[in-house]
C-alpha positions as CSV (number, residue, x, y, z in Angstrom):
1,X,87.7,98.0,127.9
2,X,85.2,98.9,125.4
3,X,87.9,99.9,122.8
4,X,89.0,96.4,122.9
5,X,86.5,94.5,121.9
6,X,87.6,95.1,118.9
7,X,90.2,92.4,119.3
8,X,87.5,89.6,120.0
9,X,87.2,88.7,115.9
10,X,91.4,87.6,116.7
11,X,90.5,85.8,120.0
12,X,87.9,83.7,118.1
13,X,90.3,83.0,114.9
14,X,93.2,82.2,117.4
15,X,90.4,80.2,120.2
16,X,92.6,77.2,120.5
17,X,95.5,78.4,121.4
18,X,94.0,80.8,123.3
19,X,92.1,78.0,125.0
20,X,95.0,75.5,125.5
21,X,97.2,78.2,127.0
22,X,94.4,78.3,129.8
23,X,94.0,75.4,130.3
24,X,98.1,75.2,130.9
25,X,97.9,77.5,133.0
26,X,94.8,75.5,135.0
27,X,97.5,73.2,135.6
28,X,100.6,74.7,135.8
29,X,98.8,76.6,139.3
30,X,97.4,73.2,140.0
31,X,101.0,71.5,140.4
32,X,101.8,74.6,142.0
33,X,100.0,74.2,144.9
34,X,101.6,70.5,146.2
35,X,105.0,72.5,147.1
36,X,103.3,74.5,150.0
37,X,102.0,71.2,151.0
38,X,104.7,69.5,151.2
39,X,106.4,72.3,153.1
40,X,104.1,72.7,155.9
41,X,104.2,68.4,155.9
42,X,107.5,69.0,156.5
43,X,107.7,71.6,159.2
44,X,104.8,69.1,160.7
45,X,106.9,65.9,160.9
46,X,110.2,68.0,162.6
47,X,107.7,69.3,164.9
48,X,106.6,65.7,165.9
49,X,110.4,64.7,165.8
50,X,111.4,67.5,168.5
51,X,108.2,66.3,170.2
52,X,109.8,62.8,170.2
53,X,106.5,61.9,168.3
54,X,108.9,60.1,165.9
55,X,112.0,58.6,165.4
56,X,115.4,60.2,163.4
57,X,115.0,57.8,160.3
58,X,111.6,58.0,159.8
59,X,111.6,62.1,159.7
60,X,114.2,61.5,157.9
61,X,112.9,59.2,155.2
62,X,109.8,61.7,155.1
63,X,111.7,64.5,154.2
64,X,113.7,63.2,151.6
65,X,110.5,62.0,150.2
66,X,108.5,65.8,150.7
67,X,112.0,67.3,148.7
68,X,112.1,64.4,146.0
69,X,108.6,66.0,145.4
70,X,109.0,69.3,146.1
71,X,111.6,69.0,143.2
72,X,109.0,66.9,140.8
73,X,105.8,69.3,141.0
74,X,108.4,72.5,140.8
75,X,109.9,71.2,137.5
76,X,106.3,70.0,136.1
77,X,104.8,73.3,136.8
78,X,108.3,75.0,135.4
79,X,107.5,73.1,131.7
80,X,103.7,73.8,132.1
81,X,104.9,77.3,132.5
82,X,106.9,77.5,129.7
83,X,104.7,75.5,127.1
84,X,101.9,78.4,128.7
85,X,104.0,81.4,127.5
86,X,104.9,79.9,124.3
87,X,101.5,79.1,123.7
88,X,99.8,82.8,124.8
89,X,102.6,85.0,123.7
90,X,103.3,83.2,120.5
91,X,99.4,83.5,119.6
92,X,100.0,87.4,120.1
93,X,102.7,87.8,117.9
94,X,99.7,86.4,115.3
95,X,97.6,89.0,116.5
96,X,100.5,91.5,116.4
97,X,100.7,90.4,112.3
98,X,97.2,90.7,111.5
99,X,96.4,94.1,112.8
100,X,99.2,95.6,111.5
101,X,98.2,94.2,107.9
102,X,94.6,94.8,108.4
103,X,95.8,98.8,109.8
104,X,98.0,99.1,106.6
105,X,95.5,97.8,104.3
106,X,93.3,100.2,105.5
107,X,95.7,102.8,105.2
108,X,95.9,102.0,101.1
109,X,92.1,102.0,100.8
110,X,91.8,105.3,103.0
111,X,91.8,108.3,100.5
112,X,94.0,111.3,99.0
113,X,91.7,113.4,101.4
114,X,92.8,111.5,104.9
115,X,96.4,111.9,104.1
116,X,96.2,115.5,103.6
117,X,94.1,116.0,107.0
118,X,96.4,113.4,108.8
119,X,100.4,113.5,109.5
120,X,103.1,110.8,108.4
121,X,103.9,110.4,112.0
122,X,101.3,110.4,113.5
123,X,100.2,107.0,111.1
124,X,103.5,105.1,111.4
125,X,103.1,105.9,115.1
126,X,99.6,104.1,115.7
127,X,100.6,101.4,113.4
128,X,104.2,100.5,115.1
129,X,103.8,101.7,119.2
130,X,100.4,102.0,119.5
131,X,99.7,98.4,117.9
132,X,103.0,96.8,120.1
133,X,100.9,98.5,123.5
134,X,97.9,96.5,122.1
135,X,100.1,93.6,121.8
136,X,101.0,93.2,125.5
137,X,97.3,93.5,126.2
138,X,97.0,90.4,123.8
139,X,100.0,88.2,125.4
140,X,101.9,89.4,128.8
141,X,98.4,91.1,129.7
142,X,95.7,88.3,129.0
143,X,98.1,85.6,130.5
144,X,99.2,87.2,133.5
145,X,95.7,88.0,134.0
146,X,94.7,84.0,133.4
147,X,97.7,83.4,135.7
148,X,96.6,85.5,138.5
149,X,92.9,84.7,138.8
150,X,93.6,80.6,138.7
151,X,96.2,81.1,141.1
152,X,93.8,82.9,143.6
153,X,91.1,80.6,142.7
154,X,93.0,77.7,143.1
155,X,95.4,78.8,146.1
156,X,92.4,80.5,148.0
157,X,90.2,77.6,147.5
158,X,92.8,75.1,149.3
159,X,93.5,78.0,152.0
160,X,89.5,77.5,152.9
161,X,89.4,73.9,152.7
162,X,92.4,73.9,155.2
163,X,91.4,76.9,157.8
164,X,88.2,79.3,156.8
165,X,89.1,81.7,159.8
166,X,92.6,82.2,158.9
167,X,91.8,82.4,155.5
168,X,89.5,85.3,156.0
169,X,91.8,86.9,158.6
170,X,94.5,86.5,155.8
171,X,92.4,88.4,152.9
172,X,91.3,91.4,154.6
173,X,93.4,93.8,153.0
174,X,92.2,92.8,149.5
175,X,89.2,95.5,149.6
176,X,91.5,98.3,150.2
177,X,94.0,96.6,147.2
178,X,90.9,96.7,144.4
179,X,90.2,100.1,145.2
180,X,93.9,101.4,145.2
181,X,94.1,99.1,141.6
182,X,90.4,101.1,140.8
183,X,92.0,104.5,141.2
184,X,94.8,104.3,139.5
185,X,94.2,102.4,136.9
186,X,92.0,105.8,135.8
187,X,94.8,107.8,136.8
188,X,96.8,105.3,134.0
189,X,94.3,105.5,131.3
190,X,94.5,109.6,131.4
191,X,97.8,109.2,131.4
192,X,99.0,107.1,128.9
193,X,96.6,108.9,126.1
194,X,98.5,111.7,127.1
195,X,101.9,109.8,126.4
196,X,101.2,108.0,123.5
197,X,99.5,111.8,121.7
198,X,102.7,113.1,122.5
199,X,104.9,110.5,121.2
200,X,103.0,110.9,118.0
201,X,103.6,114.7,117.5
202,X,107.5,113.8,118.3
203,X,107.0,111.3,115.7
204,X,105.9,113.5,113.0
205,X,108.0,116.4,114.0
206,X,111.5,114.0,113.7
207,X,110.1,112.6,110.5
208,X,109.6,115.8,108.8
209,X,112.8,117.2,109.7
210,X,114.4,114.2,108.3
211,X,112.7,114.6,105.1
212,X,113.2,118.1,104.8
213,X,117.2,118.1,106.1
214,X,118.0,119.8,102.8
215,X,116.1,122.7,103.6
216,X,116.9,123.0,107.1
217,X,120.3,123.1,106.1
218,X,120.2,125.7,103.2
219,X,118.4,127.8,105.7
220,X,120.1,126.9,108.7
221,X,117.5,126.5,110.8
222,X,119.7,123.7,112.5
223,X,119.4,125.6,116.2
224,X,115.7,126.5,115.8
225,X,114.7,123.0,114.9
226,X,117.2,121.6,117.8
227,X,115.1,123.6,120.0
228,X,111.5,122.7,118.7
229,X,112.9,118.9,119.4
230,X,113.8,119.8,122.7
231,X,110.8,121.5,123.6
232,X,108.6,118.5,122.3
233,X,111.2,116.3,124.3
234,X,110.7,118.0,127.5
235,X,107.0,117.9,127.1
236,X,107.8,114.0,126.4
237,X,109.4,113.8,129.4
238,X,107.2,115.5,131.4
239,X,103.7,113.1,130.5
240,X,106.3,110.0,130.5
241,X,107.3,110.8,134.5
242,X,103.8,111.6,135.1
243,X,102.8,108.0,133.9
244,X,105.9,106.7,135.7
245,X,104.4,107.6,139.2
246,X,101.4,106.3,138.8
247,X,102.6,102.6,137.7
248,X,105.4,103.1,140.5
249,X,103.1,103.5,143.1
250,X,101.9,99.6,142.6
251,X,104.8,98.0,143.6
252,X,105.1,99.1,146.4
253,X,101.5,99.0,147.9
254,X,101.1,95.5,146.8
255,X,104.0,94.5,148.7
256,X,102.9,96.4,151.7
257,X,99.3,94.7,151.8
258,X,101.4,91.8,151.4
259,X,103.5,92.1,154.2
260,X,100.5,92.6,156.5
261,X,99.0,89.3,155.3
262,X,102.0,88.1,156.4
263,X,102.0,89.6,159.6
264,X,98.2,88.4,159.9
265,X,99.5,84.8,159.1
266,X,101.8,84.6,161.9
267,X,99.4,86.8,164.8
268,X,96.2,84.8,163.9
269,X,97.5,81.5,163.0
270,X,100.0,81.7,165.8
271,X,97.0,82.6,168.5
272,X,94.6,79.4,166.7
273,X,97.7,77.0,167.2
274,X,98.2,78.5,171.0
275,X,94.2,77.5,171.7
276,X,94.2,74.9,170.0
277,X,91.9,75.4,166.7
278,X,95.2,74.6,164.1
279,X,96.6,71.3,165.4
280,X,99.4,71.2,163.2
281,X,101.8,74.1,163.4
282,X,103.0,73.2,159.8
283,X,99.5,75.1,158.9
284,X,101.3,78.1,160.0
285,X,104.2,77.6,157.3
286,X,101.9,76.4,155.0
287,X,99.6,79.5,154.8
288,X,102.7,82.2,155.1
289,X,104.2,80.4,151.4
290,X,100.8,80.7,150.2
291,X,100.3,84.1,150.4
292,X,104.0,84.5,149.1
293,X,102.9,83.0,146.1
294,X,100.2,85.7,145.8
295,X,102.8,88.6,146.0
296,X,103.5,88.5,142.0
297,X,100.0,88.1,141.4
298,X,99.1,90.6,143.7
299,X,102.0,92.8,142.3
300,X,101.3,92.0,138.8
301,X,97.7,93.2,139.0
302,X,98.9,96.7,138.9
303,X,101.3,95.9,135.6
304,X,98.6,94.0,134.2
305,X,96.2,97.2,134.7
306,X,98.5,99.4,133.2
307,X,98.8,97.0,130.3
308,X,95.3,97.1,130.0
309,X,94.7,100.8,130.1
310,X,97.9,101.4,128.2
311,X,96.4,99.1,125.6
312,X,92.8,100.4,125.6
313,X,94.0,104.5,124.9
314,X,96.3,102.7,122.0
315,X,93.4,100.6,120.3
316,X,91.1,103.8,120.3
317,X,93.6,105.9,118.3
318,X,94.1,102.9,116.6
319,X,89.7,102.3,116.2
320,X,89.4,106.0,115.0
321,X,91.1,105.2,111.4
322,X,89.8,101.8,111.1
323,X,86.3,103.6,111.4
324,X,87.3,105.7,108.9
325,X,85.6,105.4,105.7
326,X,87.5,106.0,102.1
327,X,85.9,109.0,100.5
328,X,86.8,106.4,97.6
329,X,84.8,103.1,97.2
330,X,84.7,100.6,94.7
331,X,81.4,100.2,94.0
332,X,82.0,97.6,90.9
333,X,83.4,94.0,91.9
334,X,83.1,92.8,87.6
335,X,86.0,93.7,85.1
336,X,85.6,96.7,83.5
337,X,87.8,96.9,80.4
338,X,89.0,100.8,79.4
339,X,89.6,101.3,75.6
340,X,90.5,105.0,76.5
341,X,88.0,107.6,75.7
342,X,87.3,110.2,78.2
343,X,85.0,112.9,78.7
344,X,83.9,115.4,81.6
345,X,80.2,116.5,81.0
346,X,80.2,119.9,83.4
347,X,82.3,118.4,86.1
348,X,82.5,120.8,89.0
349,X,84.7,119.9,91.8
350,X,86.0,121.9,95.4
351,X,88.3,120.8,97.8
352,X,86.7,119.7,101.1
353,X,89.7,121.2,102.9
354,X,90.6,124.1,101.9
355,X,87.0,124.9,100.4
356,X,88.5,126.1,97.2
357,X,86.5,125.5,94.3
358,X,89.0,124.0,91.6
359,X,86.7,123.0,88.5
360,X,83.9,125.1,87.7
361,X,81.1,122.9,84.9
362,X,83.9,121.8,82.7
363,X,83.3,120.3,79.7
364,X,85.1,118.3,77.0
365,X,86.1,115.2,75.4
366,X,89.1,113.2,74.0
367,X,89.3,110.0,71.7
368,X,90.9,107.1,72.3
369,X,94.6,107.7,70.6
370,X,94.2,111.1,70.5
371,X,96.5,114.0,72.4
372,X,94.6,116.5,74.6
373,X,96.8,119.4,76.3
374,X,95.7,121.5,79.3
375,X,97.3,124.9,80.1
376,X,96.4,127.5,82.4
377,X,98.1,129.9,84.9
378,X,99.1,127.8,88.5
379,X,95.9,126.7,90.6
380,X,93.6,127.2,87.3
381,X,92.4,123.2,88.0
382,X,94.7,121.9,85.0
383,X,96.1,118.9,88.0
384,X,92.6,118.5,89.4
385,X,91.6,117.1,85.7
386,X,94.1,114.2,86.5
387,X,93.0,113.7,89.7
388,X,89.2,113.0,89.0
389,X,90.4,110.7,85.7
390,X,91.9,108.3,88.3
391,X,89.3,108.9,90.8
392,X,91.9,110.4,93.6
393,X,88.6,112.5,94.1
394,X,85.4,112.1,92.9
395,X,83.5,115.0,91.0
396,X,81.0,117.2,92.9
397,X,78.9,118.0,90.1
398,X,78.5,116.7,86.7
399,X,80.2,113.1,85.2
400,X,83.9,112.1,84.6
401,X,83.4,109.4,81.9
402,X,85.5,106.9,80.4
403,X,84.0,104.5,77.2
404,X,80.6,106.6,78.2
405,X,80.7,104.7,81.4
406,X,80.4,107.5,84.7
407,X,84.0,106.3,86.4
408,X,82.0,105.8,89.7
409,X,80.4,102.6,87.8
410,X,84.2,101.1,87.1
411,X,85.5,98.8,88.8
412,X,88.1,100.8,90.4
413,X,91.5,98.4,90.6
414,X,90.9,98.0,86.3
415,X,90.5,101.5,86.1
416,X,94.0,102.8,88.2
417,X,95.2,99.6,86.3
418,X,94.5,101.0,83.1
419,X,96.1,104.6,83.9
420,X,100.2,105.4,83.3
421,X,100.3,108.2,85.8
422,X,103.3,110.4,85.9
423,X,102.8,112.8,88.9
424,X,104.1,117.0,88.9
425,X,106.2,115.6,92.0
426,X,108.0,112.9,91.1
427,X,107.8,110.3,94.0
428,X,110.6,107.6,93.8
429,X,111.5,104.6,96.6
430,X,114.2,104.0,98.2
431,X,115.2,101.5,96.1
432,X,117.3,100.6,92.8
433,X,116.7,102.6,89.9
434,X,115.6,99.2,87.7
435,X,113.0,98.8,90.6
436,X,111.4,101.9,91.0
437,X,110.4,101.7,86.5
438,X,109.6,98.4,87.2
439,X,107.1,99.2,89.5
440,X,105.1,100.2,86.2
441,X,105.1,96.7,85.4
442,X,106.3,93.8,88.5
443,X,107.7,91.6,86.1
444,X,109.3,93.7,83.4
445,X,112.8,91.9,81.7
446,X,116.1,93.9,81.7
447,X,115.4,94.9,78.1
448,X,111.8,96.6,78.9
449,X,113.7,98.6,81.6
450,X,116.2,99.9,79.4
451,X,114.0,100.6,76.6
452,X,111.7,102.9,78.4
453,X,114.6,104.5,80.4
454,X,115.7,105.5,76.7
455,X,112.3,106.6,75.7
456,X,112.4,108.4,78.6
457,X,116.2,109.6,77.8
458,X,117.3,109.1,80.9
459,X,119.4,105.9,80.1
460,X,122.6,108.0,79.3
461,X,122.9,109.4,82.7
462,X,121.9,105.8,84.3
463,X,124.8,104.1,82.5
464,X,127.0,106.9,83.8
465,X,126.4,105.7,87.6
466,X,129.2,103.2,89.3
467,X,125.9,100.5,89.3
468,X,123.8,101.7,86.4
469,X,120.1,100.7,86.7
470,X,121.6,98.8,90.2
471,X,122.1,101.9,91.7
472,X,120.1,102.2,95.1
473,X,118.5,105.9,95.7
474,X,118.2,107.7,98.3
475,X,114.9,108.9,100.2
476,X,112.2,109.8,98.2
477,X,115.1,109.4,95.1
478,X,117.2,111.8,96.3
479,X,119.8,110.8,94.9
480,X,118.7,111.9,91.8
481,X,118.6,115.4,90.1
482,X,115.4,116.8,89.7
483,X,115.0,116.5,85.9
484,X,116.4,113.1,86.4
485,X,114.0,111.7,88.8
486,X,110.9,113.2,86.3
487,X,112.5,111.7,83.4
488,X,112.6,107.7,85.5
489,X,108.6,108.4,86.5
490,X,108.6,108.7,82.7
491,X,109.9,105.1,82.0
492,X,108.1,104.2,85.2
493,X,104.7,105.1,83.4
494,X,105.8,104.2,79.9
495,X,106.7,100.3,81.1
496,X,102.9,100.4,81.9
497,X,101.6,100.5,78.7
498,X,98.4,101.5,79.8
499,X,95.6,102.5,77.3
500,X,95.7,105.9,78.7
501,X,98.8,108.2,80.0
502,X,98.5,111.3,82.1
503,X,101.4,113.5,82.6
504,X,101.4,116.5,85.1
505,X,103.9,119.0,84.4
506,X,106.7,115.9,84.4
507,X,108.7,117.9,82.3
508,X,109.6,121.2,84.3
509,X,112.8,120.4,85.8
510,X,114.3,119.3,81.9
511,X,116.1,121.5,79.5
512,X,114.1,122.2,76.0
513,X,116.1,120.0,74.0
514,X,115.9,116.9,76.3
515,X,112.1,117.8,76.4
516,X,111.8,118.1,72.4
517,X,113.7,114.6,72.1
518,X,111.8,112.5,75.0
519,X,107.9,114.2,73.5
520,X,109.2,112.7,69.9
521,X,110.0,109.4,71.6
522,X,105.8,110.4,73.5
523,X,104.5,111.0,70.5
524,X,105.5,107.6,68.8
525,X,105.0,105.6,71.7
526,X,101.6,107.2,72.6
527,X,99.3,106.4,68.6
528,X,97.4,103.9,70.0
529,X,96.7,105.8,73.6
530,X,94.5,108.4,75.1
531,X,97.8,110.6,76.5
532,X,96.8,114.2,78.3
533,X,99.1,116.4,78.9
534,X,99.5,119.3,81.6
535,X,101.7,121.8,81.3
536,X,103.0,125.6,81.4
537,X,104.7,125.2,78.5
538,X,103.3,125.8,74.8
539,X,106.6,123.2,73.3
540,X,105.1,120.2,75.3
541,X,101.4,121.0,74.4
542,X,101.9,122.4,70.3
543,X,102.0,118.7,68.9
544,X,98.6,118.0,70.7
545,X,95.5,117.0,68.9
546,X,93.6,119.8,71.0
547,X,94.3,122.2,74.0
548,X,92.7,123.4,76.2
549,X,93.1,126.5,78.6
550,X,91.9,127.1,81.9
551,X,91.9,129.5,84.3
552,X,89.7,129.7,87.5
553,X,88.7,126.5,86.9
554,X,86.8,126.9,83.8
555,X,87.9,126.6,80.4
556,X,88.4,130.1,78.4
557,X,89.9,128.6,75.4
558,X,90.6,125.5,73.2
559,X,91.2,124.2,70.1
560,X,94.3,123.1,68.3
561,X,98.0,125.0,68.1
562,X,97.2,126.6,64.8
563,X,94.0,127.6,66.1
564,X,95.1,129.5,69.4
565,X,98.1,130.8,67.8
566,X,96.0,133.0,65.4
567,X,93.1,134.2,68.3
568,X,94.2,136.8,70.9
569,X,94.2,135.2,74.1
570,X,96.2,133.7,76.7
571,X,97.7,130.7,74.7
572,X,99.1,133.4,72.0
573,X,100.4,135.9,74.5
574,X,102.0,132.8,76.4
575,X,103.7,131.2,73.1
576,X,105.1,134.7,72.2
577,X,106.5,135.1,75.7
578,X,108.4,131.8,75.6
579,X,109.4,131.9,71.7
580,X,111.3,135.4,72.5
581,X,112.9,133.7,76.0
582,X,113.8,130.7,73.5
583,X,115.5,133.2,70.7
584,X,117.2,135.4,73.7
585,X,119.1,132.0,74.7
């Protein structure tokens, strides 16, 4: 149970509930153990009434009294019981909360790197089944377990007091039941990492078909991808019924080692009342319903170890990203106010996972207000820029600064807060279109939304939809056309107003004239701001206070549109290219 010691910090914040619920369940057992009692007094005083020990009515008043409190203790014990499982259980819901925000926290700190070494189902997996597994540990698991060991205590305890031979007679099988719980609670453990590895590579398959239906579809790969499902199912299947008969195989034996107690009970105690050593055959009766009352806890030792292991191989997928430290730390608790001037002084940066070197000593350096543009053939670095502004990554060589500050030394929540980001693939929620700008700015009016969306020149189509800015899109905005869904991370980054606005190729998917009219709207909006543009095309990048071109990561040429136009180089032969496509339409 070593993986679970994690839990203890949630034990100590939740120790008196935790604690009451024992001590419930101390007493629930206790009241427990008068109905036996009361049975076997019972059996006693019909035995003396056949005996002619004593007479009709006073058997008779006896008994009504033993059932009168028979009925008392069982309905005490029945509340106890009840108040005990809406003490433990509720108490693991709270831990069931807390770990799942403390996983998903996590999961926001972790960094761009993680997500790109780590599937999307595989992470909803360990934060949804794997934490619900660790949850039963917490409730069903823990109290059963209380339940169990206080009941043997207890019920073992008055077994001695009333016959120590019998008793011991009674228990033998017990050493052959820890050993069969020993083994295959292993055989469980193995098992169930098996299971839950598998459910989270059906996970991620399903989910990535469902994102990419469109594309299955266009293809039709419907069949193929059926199959791949069914082959993943089978497999599922397969570790699932292998689990299955191992936790079957509890039942069963408990009830077995059970029934020879039993059978123990009535040989031994039935031989001690023959020669005399139990006086009172009610012993007999006594003993047989307390070794009944064992059976669930018997039986539940083998659900309870399942639990447990089930639990234990969830909370050490679960341990493995919580141990897993952001690439990204903010290393600056203070404010850090950003004006907006930027520089890279020979920034250098490769990608840990695919080991390709993106930036090679870069250097250059934009005012605050002013326009930079960066062009460059596809995988030249021009994205990778962006990415090391906001600190997605952080530089291998060299210094990203902003205000001549090294953005390692920012405090990292003012610096993303101070960044309008608009990314080359636009990412929108499923949610309504007004929600998805506003989550530029949380508490944005009406007229801020429409005024960006028309900055953005995107509020013509918007108006045209049955609800306007109500309307609710579709996965990952779906519903959207592609130029549409750039144009709303426009407003989305506009409604910001951030000191400093990056824009990655947001304008591939519109036409040139809905491009020339929303950079107008850019250029206005953007005097005051430090705005850098990427882009393929020379019409979003000609207005631009400077350019720069990369390729290979390093920077062959810069300098303003006038400038490039008149060198020979890969800015003039690329702004030839697209003025003659422009004249041939």
């Amino acid at each position: 149970m070593k993986e679970l010691q994690y839990l203890n910090k949630y034990f100590a914040k939740y120790k008196f509930q935790f604690f009451l619920g024992i001590f419930i369940t101390i007493v629930a057992q206790i009241f427990s153990l008068f109905t036996p009692g009361y049975i076997g007094h019972s059996v006693s005083e019909i035995e003396k009434f056949s005996n002619n020990t004593i007479g009709a009515d006073a058997v008779r008043s006896s008994l009504t009294n033993d059932i009168l409190l028979i009925v008392l203790t069982t309905l005490v014990g029945g509340v106890l019981t009840f108040f005990m499982r809406q003490t433990l259980i509720v108490m693991s819901r709270h831990v069931e909360f807390d770990l799942k925000n403390e996983i998903f926290r996590h999961y926001e700190n972790l960094s761009q790197g993680f997500y790109k070494r780590n599937r999307t189902g595989d992470l909803m997996n360990r934060i949804s089944e794997d934490v619900n597994r660790v949850r039963q540990y917490v409730g069903p698991a823990i109290m059963y377990a209380f339940n169990t060991v206080i009941r043997f205590v207890v019920i073992i305890t008055q077994m001695i007091l009333i016959s120590p031979k019998l008793t011991f007679y009674t228990l033998l099988p017990l050493p052959i039941l820890a050993y069969s719980i020993y083994w295959v609670s292993k055989q469980i453990n193995i098992r169930s990492t098996l299971t839950q590895q598998n459910l989270s590579s059906l996970a991620t398959y399903t989910q990535e078909m469902f994102s990419g239906i469109r594309v299955i579809k266009a293809y039709s790969l419907e069949k193929q991808k059926g199959e791949g499902f069914i082959e993943l199912s089978r497999d599922s299947v397969k570790k699932n019924m292998s689990l299955a008969k191992v936790n079957a195989l509890f039942g069963p034996l408990m009830i077995f080692l059970i029934g020879i107690s039993n059978l123990v009970v009535v040989y031994v105690g039935g031989s001690m009342y023959i020669n005399g050593s139990i006086a009172d055959i009610g012993t007999i009766a006594q003993f047989i319903l307390y070794i009944n009352m064992l059976t669930w806890p018997v039986a539940s030792l083998g659900w309870i170890s399942s639990m447990v292991q089930e639990a234990e191989a969830s909370q050490k997928r679960i341990n493995e990203f919580l141990k897993t430290e952001p690439d990204i730390k903010n290393t600056n608790p203070n404010h850090s106010p950003v004006l907006g001037h930027i520089a890279f002084d020979n920034v250098s940066f490769t990608y840990e996972d695919t080991n390709i070197t993106a930036l090679r000593n870069v250097s250059f350096s934009v005012n605050k207000g002013e326009t930079l543009a960066i062009l460059g053939r596809t995988g030249s670095g021009k994205s990778t820029v962006l990415s090391l502004i906001s600190r997605l990554y952080d530089a291998d060589g060299g210094a990203v600064k902003i205000d001549n500050e090294n953005v390692k030394a920012l405090n990292l929540d003012d610096l993303r807060g101070s960044i309008g980001f608009v990314p080359q693939d636009a990412f929108l929620f499923s949610d309504s279109i007004k929600n998805n700008i506003r989550f530029g700015k949380e508490d944005a009016d009406d007229a801020e939304v429409v005024a960006v969306a028309k900055k953005a020149v995107v509020h013509h189509n918007i108006e045209t939809f049955t609800h306007q800015y109500e309307t609710v899109l579709g996965e990952r905005g779906i519903t959207l056309s592609g130029g549409q869904k750039q144009r709303v991370s426009i407003a989305r980054a506009l409604i910001k107003d951030a000191p400093i606005l990056l824009l990655d190729d947001c304008l591939s998917a519109v036409d040139t004239e809905t491009e020339e009219a929303i950079l107008n709207n850019l250029q206005d909006f953007c005097r005051d701001k430090t705005t850098i543009i990427v882009s393929h095309r020379v019409s979003s990048a000609k207005n631009a206070d400077r350019i720069i071109i990369l390729e290979d990561g390093e920077i062959i040429e810069q300098g303003t549109h006038n400038e490039l136009v008149n060198m020979q180089g890969y800015y003039k032969e690329l702004y030839l290219k697209q003025l003659s496509e422009k004249e041939m339409q």
